[in-house]
C-alpha positions as CSV (number, residue, x, y, z in Angstrom):
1,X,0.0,0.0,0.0
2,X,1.1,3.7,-0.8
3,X,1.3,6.7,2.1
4,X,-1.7,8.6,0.9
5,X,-4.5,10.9,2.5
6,X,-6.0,8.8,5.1
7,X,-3.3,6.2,5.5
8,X,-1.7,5.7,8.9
9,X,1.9,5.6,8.4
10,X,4.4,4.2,10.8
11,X,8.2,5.4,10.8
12,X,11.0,4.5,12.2
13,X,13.3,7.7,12.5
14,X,15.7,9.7,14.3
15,X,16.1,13.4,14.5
16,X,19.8,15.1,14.7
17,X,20.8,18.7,14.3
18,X,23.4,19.2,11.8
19,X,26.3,18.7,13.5
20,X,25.1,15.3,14.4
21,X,23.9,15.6,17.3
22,X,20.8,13.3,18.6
23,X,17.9,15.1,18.9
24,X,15.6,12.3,18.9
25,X,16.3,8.7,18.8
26,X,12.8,7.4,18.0
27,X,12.7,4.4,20.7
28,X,9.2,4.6,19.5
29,X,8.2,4.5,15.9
30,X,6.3,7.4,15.1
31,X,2.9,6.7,13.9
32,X,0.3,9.5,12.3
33,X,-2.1,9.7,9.6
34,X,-1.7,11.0,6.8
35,X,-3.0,14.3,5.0
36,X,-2.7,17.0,6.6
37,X,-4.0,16.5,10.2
38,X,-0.5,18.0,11.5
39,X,0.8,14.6,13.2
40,X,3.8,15.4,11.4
41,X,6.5,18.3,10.4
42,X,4.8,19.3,6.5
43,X,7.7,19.0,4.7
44,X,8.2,15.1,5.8
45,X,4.3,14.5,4.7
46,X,5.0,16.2,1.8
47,X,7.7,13.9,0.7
48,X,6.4,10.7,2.2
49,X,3.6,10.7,-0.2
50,X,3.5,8.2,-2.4
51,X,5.9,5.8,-0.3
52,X,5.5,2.9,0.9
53,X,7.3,-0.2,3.3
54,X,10.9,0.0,3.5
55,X,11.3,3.5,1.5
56,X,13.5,5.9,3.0
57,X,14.0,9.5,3.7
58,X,15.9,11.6,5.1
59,X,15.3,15.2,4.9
60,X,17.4,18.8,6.4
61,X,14.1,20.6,8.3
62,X,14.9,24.3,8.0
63,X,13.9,26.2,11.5
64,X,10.9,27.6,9.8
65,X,10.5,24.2,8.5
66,X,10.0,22.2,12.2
67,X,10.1,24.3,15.1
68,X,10.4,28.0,14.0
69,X,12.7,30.3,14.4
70,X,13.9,31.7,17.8
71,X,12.2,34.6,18.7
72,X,13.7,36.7,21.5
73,X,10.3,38.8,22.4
74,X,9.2,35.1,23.8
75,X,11.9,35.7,26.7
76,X,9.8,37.5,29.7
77,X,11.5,38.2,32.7
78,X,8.6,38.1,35.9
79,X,8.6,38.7,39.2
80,X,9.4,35.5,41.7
81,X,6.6,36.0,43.9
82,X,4.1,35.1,40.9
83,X,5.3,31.6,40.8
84,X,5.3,28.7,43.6
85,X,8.6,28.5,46.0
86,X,9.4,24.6,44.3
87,X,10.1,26.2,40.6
88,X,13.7,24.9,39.2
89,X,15.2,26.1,35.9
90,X,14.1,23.7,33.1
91,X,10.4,23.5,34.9
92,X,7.6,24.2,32.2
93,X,4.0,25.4,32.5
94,X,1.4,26.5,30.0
95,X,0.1,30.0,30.3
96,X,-3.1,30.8,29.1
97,X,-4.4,33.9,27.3
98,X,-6.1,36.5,29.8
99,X,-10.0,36.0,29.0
100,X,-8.8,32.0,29.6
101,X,-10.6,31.7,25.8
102,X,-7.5,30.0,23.8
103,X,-4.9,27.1,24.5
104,X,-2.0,28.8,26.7
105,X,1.3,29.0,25.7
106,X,4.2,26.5,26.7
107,X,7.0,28.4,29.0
108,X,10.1,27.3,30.4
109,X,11.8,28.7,32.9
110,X,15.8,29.4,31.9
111,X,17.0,31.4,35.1
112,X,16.0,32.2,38.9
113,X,17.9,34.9,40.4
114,X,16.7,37.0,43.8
115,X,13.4,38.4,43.1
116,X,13.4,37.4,39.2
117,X,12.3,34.6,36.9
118,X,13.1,34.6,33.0
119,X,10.9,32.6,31.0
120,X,11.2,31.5,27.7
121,X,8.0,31.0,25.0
122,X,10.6,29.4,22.3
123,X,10.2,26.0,21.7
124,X,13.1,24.4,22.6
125,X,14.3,23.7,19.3
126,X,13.3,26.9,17.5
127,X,15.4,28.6,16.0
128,X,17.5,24.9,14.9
129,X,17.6,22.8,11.5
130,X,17.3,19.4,12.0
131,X,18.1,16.3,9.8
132,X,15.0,13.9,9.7
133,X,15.8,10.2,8.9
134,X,12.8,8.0,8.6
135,X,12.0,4.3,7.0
136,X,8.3,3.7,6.0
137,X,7.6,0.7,8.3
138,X,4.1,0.4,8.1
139,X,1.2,1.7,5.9
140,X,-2.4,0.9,6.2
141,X,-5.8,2.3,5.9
142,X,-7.2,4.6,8.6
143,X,-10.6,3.7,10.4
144,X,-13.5,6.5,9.5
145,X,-13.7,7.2,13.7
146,X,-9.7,7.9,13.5
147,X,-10.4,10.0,9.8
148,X,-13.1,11.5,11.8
149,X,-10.9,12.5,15.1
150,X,-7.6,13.7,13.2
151,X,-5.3,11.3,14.6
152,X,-4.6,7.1,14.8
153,X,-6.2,4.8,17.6
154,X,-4.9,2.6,19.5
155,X,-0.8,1.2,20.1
156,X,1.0,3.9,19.3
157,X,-1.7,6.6,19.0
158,X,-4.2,8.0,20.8
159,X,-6.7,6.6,23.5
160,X,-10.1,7.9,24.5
């Protein structure tokens, strides 16, 4: 069978920057369906269509390609006494918009000092190109409930 809209693809696949480093090591084989549900970086759907068990791909993600690029206005410093006394650098939380009407924001806190906290909106790897490696593994139709919820059942995907 061919990768196609409504397939659910499973990959085996790693993620480095491009100095080699390991970003990702895929322990677990990534598994989404496919066409355009956003289970996967675009560019990778893009060129996985068509493919099928055993191809391979491996692919140089630009920043604006995966995780965006940095953007320093994301970098707040707050006050300390707006967050609990356990926080640690590397701690996340989600922040909310004001009128609590849209999915918060991911923060992580990069530095604690005296009465300060600076908290970073970036995604960890914006701002980096990464090389994604990935062989087709597994290809086969998607149910109509998973076509109808955006995303694969079951091992590997999600559960209700």
């Amino acid at each position: 069978m061919r990768i196609a809209r409504n397939t659910v693809v499973t990959l085996n696949y790693s993620v480095k920057d491009t100095d080699g480093n390991s970003i990702d090591e895929g322990a677990e084989p990534l598994v989404y369906l496919h066409g355009g549900y956003g289970g996967i970086f675009d560019r990778i759907e893009e060129l996985l269509q068509d493919k099928t068990i055993n191809d391979t791909l491996t692919e140089k993600l630009e920043p604006e390609q995966a995780f965006g690029e940095y953007d320093a206005e994301q970098v707040v410093v707050e006050a300390r006494d707006l967050f609990p006394e356990n926080i640690e650098v590397g701690m996340q939380f989600e922040r909310g918009d004001e009128d609590g009407e849209e999915e918060g924001m991911l923060y992580t806190i990069t530095d604690i000092a005296d009465d300060k906290v600076v908290v970073d909106g970036n995604h960890p790897l914006a701002g980096i190109a990464l090389l994604f490696t990935c062989t087709v593994s597994d290809v086969r139709a998607a149910t109509a409930e998973e076509i109808a919820h955006g995303h694969v059942h079951g091992a590997h995907g999600h559960h209700h």
